[in-house]
C-alpha positions as protocol buffer text, in pm:
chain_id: "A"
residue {
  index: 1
  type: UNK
  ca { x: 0 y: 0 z: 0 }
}
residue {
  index: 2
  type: UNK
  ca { x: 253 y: 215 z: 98 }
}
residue {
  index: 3
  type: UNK
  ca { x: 425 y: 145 z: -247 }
}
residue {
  index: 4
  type: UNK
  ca { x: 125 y: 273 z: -438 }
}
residue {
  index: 5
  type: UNK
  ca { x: 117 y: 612 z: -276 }
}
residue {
  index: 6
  type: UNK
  ca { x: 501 y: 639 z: -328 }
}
residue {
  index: 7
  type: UNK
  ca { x: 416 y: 582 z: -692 }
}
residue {
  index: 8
  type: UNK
  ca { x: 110 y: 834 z: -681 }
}
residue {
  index: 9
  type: UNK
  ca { x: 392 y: 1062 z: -571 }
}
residue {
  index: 10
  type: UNK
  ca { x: 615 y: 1006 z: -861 }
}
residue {
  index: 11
  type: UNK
  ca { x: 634 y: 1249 z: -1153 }
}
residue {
  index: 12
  type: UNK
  ca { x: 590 y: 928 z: -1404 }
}
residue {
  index: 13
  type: UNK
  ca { x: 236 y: 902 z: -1240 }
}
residue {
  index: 14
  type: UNK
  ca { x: 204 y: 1282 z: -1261 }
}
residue {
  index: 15
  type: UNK
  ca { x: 292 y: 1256 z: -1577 }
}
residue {
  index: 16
  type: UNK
  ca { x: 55 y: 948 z: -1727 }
}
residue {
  index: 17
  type: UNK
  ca { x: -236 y: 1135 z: -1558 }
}
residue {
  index: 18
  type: UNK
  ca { x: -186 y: 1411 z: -1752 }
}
residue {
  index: 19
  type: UNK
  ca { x: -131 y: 1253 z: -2112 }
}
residue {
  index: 20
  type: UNK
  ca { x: -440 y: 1064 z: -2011 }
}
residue {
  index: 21
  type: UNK
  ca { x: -643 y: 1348 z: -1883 }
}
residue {
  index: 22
  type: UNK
  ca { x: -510 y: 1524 z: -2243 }
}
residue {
  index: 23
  type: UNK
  ca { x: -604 y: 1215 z: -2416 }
}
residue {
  index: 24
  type: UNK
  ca { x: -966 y: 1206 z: -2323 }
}
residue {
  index: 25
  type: UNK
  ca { x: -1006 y: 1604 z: -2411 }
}
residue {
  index: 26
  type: UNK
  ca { x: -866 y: 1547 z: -2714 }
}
residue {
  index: 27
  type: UNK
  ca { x: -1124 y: 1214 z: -2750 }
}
residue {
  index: 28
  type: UNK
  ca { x: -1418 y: 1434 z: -2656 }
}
residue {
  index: 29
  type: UNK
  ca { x: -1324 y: 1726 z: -2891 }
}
residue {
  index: 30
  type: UNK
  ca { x: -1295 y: 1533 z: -3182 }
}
residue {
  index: 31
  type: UNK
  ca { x: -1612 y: 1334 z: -3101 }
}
residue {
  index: 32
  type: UNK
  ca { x: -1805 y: 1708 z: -3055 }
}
residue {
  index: 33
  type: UNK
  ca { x: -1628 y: 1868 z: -3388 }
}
residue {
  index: 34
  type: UNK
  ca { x: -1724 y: 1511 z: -3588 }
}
residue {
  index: 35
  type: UNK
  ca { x: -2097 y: 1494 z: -3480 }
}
residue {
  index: 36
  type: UNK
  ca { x: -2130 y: 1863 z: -3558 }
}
residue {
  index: 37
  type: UNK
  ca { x: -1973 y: 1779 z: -3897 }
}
residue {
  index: 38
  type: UNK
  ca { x: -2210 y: 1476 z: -3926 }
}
residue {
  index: 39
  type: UNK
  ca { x: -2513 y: 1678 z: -3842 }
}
residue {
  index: 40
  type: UNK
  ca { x: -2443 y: 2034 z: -3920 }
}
residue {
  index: 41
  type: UNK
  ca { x: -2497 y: 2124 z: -3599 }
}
residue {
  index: 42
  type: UNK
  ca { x: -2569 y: 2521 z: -3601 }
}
residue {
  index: 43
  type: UNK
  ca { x: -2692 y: 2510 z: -3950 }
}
residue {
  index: 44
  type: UNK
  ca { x: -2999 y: 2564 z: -4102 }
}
residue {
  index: 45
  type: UNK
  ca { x: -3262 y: 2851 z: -4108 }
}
residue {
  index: 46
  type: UNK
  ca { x: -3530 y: 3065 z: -3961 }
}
residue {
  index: 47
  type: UNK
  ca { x: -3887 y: 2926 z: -4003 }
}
residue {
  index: 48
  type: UNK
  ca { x: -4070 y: 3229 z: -4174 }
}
residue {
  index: 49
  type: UNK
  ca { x: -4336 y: 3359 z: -3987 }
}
residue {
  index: 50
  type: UNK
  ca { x: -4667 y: 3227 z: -4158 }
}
residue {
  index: 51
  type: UNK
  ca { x: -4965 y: 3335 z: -3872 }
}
residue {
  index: 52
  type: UNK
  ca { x: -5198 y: 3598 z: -4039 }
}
residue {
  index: 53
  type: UNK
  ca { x: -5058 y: 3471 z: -4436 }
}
residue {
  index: 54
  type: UNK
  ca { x: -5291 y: 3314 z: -4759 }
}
residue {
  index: 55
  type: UNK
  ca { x: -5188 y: 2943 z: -4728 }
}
residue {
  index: 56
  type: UNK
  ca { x: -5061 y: 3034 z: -5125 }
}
residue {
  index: 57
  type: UNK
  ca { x: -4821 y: 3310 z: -5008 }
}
residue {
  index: 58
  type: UNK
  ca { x: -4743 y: 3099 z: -4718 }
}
residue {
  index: 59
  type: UNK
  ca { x: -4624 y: 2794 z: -4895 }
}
residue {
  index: 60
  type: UNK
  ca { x: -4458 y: 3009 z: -5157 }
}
residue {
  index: 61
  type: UNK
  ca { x: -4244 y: 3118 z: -4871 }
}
residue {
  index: 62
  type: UNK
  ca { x: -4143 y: 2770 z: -4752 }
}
residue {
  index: 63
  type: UNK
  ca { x: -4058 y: 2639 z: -5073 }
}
residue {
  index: 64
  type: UNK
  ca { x: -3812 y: 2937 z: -5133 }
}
residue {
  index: 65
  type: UNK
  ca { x: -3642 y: 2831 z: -4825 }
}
residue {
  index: 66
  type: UNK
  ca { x: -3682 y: 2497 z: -4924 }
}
residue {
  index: 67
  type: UNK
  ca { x: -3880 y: 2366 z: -4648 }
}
residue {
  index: 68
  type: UNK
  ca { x: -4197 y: 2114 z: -4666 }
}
residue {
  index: 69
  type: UNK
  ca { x: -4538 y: 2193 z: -4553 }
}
residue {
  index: 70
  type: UNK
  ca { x: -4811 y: 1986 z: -4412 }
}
residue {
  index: 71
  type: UNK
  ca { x: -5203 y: 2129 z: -4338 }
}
residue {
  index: 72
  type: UNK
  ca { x: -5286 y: 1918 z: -4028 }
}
residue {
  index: 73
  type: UNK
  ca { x: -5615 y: 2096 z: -3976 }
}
residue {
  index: 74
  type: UNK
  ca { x: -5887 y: 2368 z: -4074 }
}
residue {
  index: 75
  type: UNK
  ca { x: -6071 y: 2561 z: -3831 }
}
residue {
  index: 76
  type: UNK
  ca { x: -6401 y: 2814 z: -3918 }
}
residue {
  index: 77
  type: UNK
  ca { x: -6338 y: 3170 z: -3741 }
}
residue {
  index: 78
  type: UNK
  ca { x: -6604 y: 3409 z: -3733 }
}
residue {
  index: 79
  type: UNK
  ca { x: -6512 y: 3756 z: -3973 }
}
residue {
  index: 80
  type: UNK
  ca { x: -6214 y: 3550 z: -4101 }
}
residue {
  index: 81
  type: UNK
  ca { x: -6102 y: 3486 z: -4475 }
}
residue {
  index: 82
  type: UNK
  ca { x: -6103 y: 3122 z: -4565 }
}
residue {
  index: 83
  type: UNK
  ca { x: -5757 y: 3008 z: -4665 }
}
residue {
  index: 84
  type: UNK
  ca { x: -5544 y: 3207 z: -4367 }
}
residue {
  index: 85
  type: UNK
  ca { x: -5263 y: 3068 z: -4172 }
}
residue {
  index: 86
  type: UNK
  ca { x: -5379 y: 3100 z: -3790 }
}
residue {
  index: 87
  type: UNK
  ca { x: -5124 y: 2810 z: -3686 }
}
residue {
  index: 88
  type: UNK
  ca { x: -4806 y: 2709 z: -3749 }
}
residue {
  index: 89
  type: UNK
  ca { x: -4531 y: 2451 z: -3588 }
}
residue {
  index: 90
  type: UNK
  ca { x: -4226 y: 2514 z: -3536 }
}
residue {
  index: 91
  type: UNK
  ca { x: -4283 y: 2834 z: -3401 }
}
residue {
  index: 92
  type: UNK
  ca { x: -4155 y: 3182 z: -3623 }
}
residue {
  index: 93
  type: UNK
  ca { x: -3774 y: 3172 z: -3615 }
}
residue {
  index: 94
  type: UNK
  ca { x: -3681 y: 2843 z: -3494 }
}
residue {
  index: 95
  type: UNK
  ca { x: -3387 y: 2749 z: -3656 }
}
residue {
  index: 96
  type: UNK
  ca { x: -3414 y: 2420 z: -3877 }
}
residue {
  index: 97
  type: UNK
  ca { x: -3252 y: 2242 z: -4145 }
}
residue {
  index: 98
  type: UNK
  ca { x: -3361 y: 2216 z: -4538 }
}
residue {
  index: 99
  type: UNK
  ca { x: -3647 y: 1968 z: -4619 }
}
residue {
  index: 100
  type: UNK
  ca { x: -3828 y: 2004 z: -4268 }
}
residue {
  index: 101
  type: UNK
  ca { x: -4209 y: 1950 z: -4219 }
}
residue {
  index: 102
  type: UNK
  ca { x: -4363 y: 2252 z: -4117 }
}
residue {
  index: 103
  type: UNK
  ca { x: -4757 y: 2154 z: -4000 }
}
residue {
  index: 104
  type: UNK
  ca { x: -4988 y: 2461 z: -4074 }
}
residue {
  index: 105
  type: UNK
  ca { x: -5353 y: 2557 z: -3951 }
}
residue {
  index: 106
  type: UNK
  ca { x: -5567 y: 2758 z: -4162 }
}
residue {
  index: 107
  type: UNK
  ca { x: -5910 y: 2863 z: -4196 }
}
residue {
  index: 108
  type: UNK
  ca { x: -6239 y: 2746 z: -4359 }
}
residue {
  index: 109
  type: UNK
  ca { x: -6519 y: 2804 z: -4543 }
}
residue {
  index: 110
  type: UNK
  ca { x: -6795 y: 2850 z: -4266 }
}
residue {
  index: 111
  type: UNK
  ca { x: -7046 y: 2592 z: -4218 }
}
residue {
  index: 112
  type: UNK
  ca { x: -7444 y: 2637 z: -4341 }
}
residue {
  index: 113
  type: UNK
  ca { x: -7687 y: 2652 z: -4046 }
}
residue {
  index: 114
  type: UNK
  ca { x: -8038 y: 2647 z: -4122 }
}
residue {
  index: 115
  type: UNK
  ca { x: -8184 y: 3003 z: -4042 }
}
residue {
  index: 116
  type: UNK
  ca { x: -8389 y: 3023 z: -3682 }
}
residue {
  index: 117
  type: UNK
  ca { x: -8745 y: 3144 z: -3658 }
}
residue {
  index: 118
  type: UNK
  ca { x: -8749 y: 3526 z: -3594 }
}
residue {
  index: 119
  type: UNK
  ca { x: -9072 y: 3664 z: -3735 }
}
residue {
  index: 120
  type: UNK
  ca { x: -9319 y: 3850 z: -3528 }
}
residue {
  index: 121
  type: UNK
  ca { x: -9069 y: 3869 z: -3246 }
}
residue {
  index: 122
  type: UNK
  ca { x: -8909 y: 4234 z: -3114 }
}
residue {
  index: 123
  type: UNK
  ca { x: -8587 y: 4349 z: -3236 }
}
residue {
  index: 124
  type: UNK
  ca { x: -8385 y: 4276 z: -2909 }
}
residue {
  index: 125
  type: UNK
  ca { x: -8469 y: 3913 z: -2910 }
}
residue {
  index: 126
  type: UNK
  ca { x: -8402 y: 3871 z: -3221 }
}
residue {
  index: 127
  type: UNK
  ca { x: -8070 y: 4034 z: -3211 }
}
residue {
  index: 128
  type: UNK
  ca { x: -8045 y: 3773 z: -2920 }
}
residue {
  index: 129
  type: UNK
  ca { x: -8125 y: 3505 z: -3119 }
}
residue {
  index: 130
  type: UNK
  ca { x: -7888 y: 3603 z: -3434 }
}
residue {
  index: 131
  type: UNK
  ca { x: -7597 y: 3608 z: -3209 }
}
residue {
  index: 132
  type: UNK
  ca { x: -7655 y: 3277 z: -3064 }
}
residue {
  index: 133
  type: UNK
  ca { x: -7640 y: 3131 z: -3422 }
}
residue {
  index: 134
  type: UNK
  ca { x: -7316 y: 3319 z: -3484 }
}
residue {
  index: 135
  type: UNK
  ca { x: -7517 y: 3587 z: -3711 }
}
residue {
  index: 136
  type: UNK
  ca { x: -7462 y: 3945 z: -3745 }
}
residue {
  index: 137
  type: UNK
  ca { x: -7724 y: 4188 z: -3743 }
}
residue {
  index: 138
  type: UNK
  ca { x: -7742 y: 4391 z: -4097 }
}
residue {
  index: 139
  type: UNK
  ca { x: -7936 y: 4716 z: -4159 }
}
residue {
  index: 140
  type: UNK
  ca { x: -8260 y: 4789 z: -4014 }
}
residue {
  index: 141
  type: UNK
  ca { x: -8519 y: 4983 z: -4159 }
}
residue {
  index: 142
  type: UNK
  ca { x: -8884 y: 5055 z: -4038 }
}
residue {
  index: 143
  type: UNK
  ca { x: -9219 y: 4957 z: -4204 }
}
residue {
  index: 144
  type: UNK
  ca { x: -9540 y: 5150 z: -4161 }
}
residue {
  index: 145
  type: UNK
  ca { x: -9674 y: 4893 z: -3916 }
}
residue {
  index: 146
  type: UNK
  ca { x: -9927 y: 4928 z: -3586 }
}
residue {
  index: 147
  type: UNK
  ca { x: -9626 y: 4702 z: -3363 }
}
residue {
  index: 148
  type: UNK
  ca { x: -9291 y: 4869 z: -3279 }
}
residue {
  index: 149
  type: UNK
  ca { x: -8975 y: 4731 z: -3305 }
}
residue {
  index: 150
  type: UNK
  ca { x: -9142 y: 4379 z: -3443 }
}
residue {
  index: 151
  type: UNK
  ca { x: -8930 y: 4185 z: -3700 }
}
residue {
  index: 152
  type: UNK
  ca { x: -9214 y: 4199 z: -4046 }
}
residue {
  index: 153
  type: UNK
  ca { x: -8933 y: 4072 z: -4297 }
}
residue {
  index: 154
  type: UNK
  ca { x: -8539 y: 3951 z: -4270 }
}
residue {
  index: 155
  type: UNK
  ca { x: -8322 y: 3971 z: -4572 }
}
residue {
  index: 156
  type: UNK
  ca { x: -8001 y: 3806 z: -4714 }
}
residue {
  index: 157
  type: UNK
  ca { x: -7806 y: 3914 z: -5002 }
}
residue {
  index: 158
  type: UNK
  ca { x: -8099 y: 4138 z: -5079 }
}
residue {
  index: 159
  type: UNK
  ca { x: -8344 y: 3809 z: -5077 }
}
residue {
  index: 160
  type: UNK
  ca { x: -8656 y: 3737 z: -4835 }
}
residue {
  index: 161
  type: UNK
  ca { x: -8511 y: 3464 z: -4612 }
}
residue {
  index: 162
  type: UNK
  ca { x: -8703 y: 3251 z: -4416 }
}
residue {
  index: 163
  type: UNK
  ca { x: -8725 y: 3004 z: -4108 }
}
residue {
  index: 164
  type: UNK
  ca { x: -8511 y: 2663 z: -4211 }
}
residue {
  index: 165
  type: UNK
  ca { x: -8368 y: 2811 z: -4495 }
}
residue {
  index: 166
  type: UNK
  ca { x: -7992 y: 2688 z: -4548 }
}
residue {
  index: 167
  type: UNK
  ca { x: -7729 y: 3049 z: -4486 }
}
residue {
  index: 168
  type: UNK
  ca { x: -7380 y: 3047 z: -4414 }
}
residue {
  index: 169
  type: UNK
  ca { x: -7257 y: 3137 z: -4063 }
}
residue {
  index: 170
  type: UNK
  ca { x: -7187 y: 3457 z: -3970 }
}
residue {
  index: 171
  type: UNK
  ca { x: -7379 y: 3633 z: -4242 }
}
residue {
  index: 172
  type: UNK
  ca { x: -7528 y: 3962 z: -4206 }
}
residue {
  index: 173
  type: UNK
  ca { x: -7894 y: 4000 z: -4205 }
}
residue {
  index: 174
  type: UNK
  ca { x: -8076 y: 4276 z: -4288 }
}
residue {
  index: 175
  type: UNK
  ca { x: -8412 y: 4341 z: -4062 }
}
residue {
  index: 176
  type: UNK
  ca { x: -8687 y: 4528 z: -4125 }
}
residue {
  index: 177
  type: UNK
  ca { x: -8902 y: 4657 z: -3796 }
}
residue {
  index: 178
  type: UNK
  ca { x: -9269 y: 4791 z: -3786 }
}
residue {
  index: 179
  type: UNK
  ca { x: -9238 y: 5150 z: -3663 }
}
residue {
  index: 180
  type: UNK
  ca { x: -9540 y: 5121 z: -3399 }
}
residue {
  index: 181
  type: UNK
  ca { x: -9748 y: 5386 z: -3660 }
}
residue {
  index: 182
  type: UNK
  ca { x: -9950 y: 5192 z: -3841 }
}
residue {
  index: 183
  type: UNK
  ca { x: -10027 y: 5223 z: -4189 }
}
residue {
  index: 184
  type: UNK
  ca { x: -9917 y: 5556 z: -4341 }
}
residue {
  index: 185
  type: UNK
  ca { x: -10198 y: 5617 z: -4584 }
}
residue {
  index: 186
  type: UNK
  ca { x: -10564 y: 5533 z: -4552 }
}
residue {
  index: 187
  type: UNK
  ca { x: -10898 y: 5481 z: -4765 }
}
residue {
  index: 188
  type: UNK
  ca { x: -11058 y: 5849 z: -4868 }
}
residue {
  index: 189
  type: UNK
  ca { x: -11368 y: 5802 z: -4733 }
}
residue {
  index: 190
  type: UNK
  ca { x: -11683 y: 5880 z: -4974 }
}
residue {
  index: 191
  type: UNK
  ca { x: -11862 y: 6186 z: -4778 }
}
residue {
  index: 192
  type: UNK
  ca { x: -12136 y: 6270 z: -5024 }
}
residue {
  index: 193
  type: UNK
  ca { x: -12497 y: 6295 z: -4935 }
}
residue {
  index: 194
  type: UNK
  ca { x: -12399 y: 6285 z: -4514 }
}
residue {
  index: 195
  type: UNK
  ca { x: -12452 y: 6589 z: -4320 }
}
residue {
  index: 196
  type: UNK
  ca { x: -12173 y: 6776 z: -4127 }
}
residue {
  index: 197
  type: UNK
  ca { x: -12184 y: 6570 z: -3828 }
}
residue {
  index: 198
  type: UNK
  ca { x: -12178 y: 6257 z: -4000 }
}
residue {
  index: 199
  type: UNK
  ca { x: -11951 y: 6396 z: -4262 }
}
residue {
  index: 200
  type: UNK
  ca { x: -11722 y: 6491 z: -3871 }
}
residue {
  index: 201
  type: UNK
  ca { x: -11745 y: 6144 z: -3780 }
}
residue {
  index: 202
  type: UNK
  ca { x: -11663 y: 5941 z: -4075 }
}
residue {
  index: 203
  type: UNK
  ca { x: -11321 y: 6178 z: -4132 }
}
residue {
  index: 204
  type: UNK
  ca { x: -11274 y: 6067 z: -3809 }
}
residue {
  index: 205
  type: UNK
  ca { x: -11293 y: 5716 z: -3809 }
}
residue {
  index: 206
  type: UNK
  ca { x: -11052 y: 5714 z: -4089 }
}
residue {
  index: 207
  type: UNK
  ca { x: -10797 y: 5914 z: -3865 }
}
residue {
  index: 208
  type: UNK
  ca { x: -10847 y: 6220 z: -4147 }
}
residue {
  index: 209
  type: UNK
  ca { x: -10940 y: 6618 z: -4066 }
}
residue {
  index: 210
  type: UNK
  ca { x: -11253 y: 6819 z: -4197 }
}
residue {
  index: 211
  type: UNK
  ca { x: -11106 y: 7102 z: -4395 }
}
residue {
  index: 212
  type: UNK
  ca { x: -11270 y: 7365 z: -4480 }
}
residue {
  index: 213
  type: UNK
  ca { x: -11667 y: 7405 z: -4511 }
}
residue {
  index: 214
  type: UNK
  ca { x: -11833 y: 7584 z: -4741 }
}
residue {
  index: 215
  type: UNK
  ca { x: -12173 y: 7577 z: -4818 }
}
residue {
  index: 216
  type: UNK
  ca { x: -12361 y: 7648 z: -5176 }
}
residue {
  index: 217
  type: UNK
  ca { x: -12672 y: 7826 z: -5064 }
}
residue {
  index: 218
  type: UNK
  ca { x: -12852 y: 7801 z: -4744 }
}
residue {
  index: 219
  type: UNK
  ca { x: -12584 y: 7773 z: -4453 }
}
residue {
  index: 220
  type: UNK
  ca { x: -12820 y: 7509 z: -4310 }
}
residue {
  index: 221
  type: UNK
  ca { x: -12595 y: 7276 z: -4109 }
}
residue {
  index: 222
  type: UNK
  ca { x: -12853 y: 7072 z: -3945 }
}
residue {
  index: 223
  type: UNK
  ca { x: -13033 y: 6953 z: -4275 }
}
residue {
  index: 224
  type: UNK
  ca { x: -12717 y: 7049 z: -4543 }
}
residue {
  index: 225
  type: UNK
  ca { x: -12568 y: 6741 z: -4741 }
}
residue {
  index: 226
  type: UNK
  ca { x: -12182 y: 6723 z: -4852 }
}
residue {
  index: 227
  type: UNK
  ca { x: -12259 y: 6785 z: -5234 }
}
residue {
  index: 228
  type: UNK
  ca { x: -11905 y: 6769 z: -5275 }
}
residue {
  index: 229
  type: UNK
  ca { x: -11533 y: 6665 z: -5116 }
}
residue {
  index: 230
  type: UNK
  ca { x: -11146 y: 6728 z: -5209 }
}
residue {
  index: 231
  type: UNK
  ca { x: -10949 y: 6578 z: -5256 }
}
residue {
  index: 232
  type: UNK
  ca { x: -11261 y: 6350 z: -5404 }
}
residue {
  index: 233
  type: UNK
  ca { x: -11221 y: 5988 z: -5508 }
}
residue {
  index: 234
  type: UNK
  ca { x: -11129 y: 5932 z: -5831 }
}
residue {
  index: 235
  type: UNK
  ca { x: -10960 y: 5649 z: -6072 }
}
residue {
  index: 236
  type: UNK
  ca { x: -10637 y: 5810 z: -5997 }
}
residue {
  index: 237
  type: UNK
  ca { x: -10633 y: 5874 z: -5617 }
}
residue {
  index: 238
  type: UNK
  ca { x: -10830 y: 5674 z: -5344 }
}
residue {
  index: 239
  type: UNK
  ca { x: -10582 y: 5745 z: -5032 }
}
residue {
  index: 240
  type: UNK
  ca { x: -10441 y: 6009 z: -4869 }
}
residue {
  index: 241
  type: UNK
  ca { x: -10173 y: 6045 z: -4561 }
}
residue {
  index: 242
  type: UNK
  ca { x: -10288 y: 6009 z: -4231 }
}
residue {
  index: 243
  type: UNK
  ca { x: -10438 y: 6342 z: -4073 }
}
residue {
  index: 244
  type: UNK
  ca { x: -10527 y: 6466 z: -4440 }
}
residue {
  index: 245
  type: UNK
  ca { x: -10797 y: 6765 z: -4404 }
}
residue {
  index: 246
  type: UNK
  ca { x: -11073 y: 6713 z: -4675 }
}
residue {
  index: 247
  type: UNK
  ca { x: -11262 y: 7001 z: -4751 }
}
residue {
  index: 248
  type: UNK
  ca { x: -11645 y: 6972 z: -4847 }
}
residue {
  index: 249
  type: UNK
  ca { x: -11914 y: 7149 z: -4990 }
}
residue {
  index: 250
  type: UNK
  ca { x: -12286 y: 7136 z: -4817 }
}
residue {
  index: 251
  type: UNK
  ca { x: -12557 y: 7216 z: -5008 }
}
residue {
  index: 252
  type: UNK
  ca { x: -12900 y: 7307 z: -4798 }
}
residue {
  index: 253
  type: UNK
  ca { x: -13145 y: 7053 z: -4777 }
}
residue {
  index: 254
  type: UNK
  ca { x: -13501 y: 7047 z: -4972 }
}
């Protein structure tokens, strides 16, 4: 024992430690240097960044750098052009070598969904409704109509559409609403041979004014007949806006 640490002391063991030590540097340097030769470690390239890219322009780009592509899925997104890169692996700017795979994600067409069932039902439950089915609400314009803010009519690429009718989702759809006024224009009503009163009450009932009165003869209004009206029906004309003042002409009577 005492012999081997008289040799560990000797400057021949000193000296085969260190041409050994020297020889397994120079064993693991060679072995680093040849693997990086065998693999080109350290070379390659950037992967381009591809998110946000048509898949055309996308896979122009990889071929120019000489790399592969692969579409591994297709997704729909909402106010998104079909055909856009929204995935990509490896990541933008990892550094690979020639000929490597590089697995995209990229949007769709969007699905038909048959349209839901929104007539007759108000304008915030529909808008409800629409968003639910991953629809967007269009114009809106009113209709002379006696229920406010009612859906009367909904509209797709300038077409009636109605309830189960196929419509890609998220289209825009246009609405149209009853404005709570009713109808706009109404029936002249035929005054002739009534006297003022009922002449009063028949203007009236058709939501019209009495105009002015004017009388040819005696100015008797209890027994004077409406010998005449304007505006007066005719081929031409048979309504008139709501709140219209029709004047008449009473004539005395026998």
């Amino acid at each position: 024992m005492s012999k081997f640490i008289e040799y560990l002391r000797t400057k021949t063991f000193r000296k085969n430690l260190l041409i050994a030590i020297g020889s397994i540097f120079a064993f693991l340097l060679f072995l680093f240097y040849s693997l990086g030769f065998y693999t080109h470690h350290g070379e390659g390239m950037p992967v381009p960044k591809l998110k946000g890219l048509p898949i055309a322009k996308a896979i122009q780009l990889l071929e120019e750098q000489g790399l592969r592509y692969q579409i591994n899925d297709s997704i729909y997104m909402i106010d998104q052009t079909p055909g856009i890169i929204v995935e990509q692996d490896p990541d933008p700017n990892t550094n690979v070598k020639a000929n490597r795979t590089i697995y995209l994600i990229v949007t769709r067409d969007a699905p038909n969904i048959k349209f839901p069932d929104i007539e007759g039902r108000t304008f915030l439950e529909v808008r409800s409704i629409l968003n639910n089915y991953q629809l967007k609400v269009g114009d809106t314009t009113y209709r002379s109509d006696v229920a406010r803010d009612v859906i009367l009519e909904a509209v797709f690429g300038g077409n009636t559409i109605n309830k189960g009718q196929q419509i890609p989702k998220g289209s825009r759809i246009d609405l149209i609403l009853g404005d709570g006024l009713g109808a706009s224009e109404v029936d002249i009503p035929n005054l002739l041979g009534l006297n003022l009163n009922e002449a009063r009450m028949a203007l009236l009932g058709s939501s019209l004014m009495l105009g002015n009165i004017s009388f040819d003869g005696s100015s008797d209004t209890v027994n004077a007949k409406v010998v005449s009206q304007f505006p007066a029906i005719s081929d031409t004309l048979n309504k008139v806006s709501i709140g219209t003042p029709i004047d008449i002409v009473l004539k005395g009577g026998n």
